[in-house]
MMTF fields as JSON, N, C-alpha, C and O atoms, coordinates in Angstrom:
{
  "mmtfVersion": "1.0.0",
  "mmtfProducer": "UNKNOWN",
  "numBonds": 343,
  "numAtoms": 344,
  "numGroups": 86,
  "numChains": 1,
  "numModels": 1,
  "chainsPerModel": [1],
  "groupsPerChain": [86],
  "chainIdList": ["A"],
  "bondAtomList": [4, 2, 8, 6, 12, 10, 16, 14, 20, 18, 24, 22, 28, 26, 32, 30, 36, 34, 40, 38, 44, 42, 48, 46, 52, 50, 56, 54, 60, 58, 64, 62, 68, 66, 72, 70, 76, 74, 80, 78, 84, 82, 88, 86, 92, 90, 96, 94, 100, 98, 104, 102, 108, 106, 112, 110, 116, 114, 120, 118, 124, 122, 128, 126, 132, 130, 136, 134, 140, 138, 144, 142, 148, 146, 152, 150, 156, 154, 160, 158, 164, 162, 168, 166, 172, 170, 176, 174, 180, 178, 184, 182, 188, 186, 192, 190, 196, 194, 200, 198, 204, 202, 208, 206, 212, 210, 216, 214, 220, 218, 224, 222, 228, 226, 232, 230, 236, 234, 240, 238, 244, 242, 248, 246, 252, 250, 256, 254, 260, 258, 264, 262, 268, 266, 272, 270, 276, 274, 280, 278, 284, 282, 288, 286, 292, 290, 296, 294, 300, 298, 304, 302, 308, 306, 312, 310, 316, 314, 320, 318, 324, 322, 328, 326, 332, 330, 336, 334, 340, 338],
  "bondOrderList": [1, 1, 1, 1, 1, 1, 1, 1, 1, 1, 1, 1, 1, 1, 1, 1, 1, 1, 1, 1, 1, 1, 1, 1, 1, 1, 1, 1, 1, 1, 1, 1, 1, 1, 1, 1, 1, 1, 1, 1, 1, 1, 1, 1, 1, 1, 1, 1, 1, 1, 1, 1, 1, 1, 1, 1, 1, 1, 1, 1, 1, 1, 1, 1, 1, 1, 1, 1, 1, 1, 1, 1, 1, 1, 1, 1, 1, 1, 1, 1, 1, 1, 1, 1, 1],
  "groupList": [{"groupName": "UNK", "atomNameList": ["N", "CA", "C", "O"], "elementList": ["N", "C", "C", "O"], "formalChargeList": [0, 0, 0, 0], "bondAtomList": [1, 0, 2, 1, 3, 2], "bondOrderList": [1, 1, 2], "singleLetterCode": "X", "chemCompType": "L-PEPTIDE LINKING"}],
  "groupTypeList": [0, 0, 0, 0, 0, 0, 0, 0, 0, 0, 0, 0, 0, 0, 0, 0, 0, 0, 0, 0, 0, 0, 0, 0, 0, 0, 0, 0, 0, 0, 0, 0, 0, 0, 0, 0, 0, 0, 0, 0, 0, 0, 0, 0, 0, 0, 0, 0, 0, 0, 0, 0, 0, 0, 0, 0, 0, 0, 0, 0, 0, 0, 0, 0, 0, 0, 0, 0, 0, 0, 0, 0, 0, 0, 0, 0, 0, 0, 0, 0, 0, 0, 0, 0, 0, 0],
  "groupIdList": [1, 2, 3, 4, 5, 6, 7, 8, 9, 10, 11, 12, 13, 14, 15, 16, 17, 18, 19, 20, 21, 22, 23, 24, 25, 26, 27, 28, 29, 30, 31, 32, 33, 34, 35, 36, 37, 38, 39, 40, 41, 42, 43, 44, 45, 46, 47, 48, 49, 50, 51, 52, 53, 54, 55, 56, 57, 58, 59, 60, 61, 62, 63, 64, 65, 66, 67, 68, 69, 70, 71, 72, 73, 74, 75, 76, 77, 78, 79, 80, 81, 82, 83, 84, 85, 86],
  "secStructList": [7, 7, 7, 1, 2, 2, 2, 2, 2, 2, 2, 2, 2, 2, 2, 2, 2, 2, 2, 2, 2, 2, 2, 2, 2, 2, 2, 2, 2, 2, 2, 2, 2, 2, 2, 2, 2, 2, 2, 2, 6, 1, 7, 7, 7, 6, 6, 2, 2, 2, 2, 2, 2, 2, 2, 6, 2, 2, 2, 2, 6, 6, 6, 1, 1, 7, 2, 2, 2, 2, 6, 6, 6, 6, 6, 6, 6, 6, 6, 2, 2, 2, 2, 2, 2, 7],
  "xCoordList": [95.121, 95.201, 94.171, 93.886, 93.574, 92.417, 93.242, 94.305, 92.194, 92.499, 91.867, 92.29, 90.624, 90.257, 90.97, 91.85, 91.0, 91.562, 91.137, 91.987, 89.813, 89.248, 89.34, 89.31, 89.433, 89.582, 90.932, 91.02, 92.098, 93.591, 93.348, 93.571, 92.872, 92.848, 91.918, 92.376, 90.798, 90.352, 91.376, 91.352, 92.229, 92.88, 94.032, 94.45, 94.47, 95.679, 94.836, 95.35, 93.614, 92.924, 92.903, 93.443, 91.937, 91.606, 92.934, 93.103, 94.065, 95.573, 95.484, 95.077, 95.869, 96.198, 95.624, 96.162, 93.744, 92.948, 92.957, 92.531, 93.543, 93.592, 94.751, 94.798, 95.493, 96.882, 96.84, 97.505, 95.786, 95.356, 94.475, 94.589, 93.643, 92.653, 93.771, 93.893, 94.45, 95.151, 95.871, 95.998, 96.567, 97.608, 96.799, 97.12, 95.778, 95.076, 94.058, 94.006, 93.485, 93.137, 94.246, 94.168, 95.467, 96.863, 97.079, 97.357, 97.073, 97.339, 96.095, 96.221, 95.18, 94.137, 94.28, 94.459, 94.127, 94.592, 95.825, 95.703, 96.917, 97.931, 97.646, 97.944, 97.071, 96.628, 95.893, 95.987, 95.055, 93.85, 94.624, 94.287, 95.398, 96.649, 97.204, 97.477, 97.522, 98.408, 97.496, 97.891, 96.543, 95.596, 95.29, 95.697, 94.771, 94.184, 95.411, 95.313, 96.56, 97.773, 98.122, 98.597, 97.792, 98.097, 96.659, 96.502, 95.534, 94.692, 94.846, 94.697, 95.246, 95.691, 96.756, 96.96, 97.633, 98.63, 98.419, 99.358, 97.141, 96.723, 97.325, 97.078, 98.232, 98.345, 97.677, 98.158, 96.881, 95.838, 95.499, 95.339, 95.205, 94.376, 94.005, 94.325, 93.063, 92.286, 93.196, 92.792, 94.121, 94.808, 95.076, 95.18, 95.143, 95.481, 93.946, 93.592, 93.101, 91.978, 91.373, 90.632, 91.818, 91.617, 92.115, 91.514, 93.454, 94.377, 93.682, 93.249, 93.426, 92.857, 91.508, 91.105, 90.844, 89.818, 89.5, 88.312, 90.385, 90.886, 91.228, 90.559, 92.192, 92.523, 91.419, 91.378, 90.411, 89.111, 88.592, 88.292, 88.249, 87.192, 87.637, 86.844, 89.677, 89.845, 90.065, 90.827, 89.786, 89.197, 87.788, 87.459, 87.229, 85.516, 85.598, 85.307, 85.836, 85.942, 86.569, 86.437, 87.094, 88.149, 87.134, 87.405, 86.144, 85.363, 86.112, 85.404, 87.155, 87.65, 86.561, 86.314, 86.195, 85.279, 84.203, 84.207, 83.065, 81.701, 81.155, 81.936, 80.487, 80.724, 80.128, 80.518, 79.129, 78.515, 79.354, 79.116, 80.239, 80.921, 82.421, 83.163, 82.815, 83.543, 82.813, 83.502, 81.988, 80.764, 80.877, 80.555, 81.245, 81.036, 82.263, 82.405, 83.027, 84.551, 85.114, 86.152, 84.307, 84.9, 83.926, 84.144, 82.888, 82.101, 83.007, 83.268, 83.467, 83.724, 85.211, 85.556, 85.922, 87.089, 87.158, 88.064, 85.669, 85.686, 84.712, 84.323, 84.335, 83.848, 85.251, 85.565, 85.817, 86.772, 88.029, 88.649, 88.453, 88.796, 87.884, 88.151, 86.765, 86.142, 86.066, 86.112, 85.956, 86.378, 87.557, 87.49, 88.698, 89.623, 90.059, 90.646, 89.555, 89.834, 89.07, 89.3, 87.883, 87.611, 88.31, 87.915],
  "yCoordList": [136.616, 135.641, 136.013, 137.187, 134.885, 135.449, 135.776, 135.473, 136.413, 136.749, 136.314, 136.62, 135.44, 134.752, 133.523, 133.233, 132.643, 131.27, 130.138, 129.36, 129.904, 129.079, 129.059, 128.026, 130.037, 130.562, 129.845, 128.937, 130.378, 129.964, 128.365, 127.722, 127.779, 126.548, 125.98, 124.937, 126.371, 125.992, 125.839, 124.97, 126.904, 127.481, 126.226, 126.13, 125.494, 124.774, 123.624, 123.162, 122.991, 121.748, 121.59, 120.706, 122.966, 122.426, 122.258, 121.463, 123.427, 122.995, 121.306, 120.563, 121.057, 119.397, 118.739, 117.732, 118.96, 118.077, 118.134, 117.188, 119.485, 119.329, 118.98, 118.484, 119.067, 118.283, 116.974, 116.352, 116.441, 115.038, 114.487, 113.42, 115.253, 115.053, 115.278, 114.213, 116.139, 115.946, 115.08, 114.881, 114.297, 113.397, 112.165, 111.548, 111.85, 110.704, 110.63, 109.801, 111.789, 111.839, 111.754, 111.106, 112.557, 112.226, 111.185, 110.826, 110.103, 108.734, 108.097, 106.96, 108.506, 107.716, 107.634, 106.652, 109.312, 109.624, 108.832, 108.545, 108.609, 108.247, 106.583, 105.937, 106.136, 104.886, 104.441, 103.401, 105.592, 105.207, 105.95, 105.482, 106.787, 106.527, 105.524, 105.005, 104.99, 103.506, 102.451, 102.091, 102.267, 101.291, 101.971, 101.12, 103.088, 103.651, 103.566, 102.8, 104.114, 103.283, 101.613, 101.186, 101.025, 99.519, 98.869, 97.751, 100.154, 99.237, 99.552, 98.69, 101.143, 100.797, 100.704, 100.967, 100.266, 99.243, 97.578, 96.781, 97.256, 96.033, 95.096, 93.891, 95.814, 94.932, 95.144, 94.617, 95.694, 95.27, 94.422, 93.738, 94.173, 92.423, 92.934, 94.046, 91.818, 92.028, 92.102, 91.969, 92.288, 92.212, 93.883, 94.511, 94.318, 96.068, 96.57, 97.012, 96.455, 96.576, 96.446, 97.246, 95.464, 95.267, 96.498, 97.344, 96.548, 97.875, 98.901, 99.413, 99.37, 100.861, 100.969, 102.064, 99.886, 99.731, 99.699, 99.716, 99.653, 99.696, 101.197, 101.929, 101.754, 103.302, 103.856, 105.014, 103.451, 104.705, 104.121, 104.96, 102.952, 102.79, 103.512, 103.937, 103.644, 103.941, 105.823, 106.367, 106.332, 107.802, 108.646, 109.729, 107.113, 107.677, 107.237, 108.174, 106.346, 105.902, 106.752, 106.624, 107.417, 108.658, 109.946, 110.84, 110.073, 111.142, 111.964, 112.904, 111.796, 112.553, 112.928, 113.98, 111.737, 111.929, 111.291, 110.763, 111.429, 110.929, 108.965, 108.293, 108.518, 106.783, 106.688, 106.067, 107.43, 107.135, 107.484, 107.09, 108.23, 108.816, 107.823, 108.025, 107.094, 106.239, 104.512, 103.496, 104.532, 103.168, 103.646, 102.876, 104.697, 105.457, 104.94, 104.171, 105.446, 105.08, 103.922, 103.552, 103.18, 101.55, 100.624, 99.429, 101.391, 100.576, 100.818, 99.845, 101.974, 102.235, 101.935, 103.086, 101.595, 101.061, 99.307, 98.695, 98.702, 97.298, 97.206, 96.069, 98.212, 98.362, 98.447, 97.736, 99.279, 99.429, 98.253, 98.152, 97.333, 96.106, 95.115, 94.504, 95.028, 94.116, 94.307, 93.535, 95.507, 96.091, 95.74, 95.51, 95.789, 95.609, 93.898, 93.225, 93.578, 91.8, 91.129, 89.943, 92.047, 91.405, 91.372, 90.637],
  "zCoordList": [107.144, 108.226, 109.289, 109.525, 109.981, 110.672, 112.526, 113.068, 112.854, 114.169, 115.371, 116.486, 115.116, 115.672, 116.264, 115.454, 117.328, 117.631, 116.937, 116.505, 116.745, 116.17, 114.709, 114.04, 114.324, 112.603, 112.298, 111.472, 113.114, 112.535, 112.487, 111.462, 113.678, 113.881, 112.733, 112.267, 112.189, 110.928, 109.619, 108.747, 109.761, 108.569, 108.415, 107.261, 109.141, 109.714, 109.144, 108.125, 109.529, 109.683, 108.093, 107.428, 107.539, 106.005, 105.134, 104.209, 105.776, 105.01, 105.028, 104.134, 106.006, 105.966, 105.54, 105.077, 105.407, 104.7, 103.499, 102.837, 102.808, 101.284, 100.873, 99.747, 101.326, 101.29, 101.049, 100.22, 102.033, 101.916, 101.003, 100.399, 100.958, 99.525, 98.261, 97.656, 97.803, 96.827, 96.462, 95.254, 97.417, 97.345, 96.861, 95.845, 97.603, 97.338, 95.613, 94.704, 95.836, 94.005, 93.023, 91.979, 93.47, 92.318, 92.206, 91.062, 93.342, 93.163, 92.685, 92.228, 92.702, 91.842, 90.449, 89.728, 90.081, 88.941, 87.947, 86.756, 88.751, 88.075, 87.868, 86.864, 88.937, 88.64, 87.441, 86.789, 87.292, 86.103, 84.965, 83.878, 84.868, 83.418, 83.263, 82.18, 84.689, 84.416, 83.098, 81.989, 83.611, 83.398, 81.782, 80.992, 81.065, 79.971, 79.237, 78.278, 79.376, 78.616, 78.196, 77.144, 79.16, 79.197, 78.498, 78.007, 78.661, 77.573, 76.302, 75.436, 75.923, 74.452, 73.874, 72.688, 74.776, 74.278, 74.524, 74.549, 74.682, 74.961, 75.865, 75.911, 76.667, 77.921, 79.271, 80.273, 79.315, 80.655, 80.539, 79.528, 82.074, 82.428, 83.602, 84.024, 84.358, 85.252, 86.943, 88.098, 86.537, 87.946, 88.023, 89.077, 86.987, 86.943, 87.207, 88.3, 86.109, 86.5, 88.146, 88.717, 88.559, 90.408, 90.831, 91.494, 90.327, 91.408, 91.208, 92.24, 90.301, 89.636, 90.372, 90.763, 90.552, 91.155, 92.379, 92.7, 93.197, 94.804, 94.748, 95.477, 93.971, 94.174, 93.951, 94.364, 93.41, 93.247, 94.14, 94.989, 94.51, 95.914, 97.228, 98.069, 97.345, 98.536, 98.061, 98.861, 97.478, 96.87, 97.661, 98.144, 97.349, 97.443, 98.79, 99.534, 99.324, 101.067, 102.084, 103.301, 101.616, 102.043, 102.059, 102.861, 101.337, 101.105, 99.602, 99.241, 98.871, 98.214, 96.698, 96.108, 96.524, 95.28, 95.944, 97.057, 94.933, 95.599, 95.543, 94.87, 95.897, 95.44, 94.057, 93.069, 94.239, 92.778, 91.28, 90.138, 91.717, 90.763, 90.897, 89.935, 91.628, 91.489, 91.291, 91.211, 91.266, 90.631, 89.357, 88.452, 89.091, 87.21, 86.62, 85.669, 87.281, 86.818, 86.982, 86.434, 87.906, 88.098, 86.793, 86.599, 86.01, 85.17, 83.906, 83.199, 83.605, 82.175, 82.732, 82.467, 83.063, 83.0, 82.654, 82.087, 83.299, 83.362, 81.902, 81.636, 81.036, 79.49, 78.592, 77.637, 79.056, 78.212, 78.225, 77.167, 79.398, 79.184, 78.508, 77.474, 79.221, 77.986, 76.035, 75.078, 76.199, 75.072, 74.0, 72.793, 74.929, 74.17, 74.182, 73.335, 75.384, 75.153, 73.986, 73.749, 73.003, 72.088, 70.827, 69.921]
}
């Protein structure tokens, strides 16, 4: 534990921010199982696809993941519905 003032007060800040970053990637995460189940069980549609797609935009808007890397994951999710709607 630090002994500095400013240190503890760091130590407190990044607790809560990773607290917060975790929570919000788990819920991304679980979102985009939602969606990879429901496509190969062939019930996705584009209204899940939307949701899943909002949880990774509000991911990367948050700072949790990077944008480009959620532009990655919002393409191959909208491949892999097209995919299976054929």
């Amino acid at each position: 534990m630090p002994n500095i003032k400013s240190a503890i007060k760091r130590v407190k800040v990044n607790q809560k921010k990773n607290l917060r970053n975790r929570m919000i990637k788990s819920a991304m995460k679980t979102q985009i199982k939602k969606f990879e189940t429901a496509v190969s069980a062939n019930e996705a549609d584009v209204k899940l696809l939307s949701a899943t797609q909002g949880a990774v935009d509000k991911a990367a808007a948050k700072g949790v993941i990077h944008k480009n890397a959620a532009n990655r994951k919002k393409a191959r999710m909208a491949k892999r519905l097209a995919k299976a709607a054929e």
